[in-house]
N, C-alpha and C positions, 0 to 999 in steps of 0.2 A: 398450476406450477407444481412438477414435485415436489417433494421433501427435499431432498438432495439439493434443487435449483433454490430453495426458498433459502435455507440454509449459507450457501455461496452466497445468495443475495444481501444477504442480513448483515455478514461478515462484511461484505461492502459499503454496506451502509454504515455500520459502527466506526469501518476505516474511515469514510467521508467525513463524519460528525466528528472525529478524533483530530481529523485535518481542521476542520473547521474552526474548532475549537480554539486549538493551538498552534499556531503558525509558525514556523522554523523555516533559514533559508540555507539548504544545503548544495550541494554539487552535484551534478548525476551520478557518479559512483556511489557516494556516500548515502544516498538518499535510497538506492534499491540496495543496498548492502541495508542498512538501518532498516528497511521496510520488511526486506526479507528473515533478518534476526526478530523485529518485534512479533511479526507475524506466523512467522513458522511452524508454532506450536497453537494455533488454530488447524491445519494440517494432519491428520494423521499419517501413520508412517506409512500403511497402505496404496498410497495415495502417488503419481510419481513427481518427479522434479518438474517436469513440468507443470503440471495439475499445480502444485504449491507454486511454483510461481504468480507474482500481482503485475500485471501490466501495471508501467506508470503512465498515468495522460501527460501530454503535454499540448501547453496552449501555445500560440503566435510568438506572444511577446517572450516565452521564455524559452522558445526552440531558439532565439538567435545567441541567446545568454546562455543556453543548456543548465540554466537553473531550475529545480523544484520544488514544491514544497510538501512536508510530509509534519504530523503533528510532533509536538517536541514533547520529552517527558522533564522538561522542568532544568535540567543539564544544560 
């Protein structure tokens, strides 16, 4: 695995463990507006809009509700 790839990955991972952790129930908008403010500045500017964007997963049971969940900071 590159650098570059291990790096992306890692970022992933922290996000996971940060979900994990703390559970919040938001709305789809709300939750990639929130994911993409928390995490943005893990991005350099280099880098494009796309590239910085996070896919969000979504499971079954929350595609019918279009609910997600992303870790909360305590708010």
């Amino acid at each position: 695995m590159s650098r570059k790839a291990r790096k992306r990955a890692e970022l992933y991972e922290k996000l996971y463990k940060d979900i994990r952790r703390n559970v919040k129930m938001y709305s789809k908008k709300e939750t990639a507006d929130l994911i993409k403010m928390k995490y943005s500045e893990l991005w350099t500017e280099k880098k494009s809009i796309k590239d910085r964007e996070i896919d969000i997963g979504e499971i079954q049971a929350d595609a019918r509700k279009e609910v997600y969940y992303i870790a909360a900071d305590g708010n």
